[in-house]
N, C-alpha and C positions, 0 to 999 in steps of 0.2 A: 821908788817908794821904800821907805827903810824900816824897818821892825815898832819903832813909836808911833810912825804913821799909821802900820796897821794897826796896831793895838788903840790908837786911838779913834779910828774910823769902825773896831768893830764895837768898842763902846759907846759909841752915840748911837750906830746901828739897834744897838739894844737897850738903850736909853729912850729911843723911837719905837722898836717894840715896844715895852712897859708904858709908854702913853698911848699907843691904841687899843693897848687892852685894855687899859684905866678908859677910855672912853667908850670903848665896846660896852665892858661890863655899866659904866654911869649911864649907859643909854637905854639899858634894859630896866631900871628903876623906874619904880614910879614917880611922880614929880614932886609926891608929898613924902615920898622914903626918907630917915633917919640918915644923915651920912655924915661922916667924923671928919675928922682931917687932923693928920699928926703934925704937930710942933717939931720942924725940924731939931735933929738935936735934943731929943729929950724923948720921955714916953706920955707926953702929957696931948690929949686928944680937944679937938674943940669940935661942940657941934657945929656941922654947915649945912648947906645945901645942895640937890644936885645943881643945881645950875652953878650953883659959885662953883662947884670941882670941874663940870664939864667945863667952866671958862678959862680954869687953873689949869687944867690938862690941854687946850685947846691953845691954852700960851706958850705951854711948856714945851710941844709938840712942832709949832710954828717957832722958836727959840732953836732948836734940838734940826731941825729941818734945815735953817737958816746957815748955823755952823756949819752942817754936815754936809754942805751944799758951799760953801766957802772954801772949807778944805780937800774936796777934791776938785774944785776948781784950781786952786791952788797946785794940786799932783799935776795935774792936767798940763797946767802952763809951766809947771818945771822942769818936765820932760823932755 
C-alpha cells in the first residue's frame, strides 16, 4: 500500500464519518424541522427536508462505503 493509497483510504474513511454524523444529527430532528441544503459550489442555500437530506446522506454514505469497499479490496488482491 503506497502513500496515495493511504491518503486516499483515510479520506473516504472521513468522508464516511461526516455522513453518519450528518445522519446522526438528521435523525434527531423533528420531521416538520426547517432544513437547508447548500448548492454545491456556491453559498446559495435551498430549503429541504429531513427526509430528502436523510435520503441524500443515506446515498452518499452507501456511494462512500461502495468505493471504500473497492479499494481495499483492491490492496487486498494486490498483495
Amino acid at each position: 500500500m503506497n502513500c496515495s493509497t493511504k491518503d486516499q483510504n483515510g479520506k473516504q474513511q472521513a468522508e464516511i464519518s461526516v455522513q453518519k454524523v450528518i445522519q446522526s444529527e438528521l435523525s434527531q430532528l423533528k420531521d416538520k424541522a426547517k432544513v437547508y441544503h447548500k448548492q454545491p459550489n456556491s453559498n446559495v442555500y435551498f430549503l429541504s427536508s429531513v427526509e430528502k437530506e436523510m435520503a441524500k446522506s443515506k446515498r452518499a454514505l452507501d456511494e462512500l462505503t461502495s468505493e471504500y469497499q473497492h479499494i481495499e479490496d483492491k490492496n487486498v488482491n494486490s498483495m
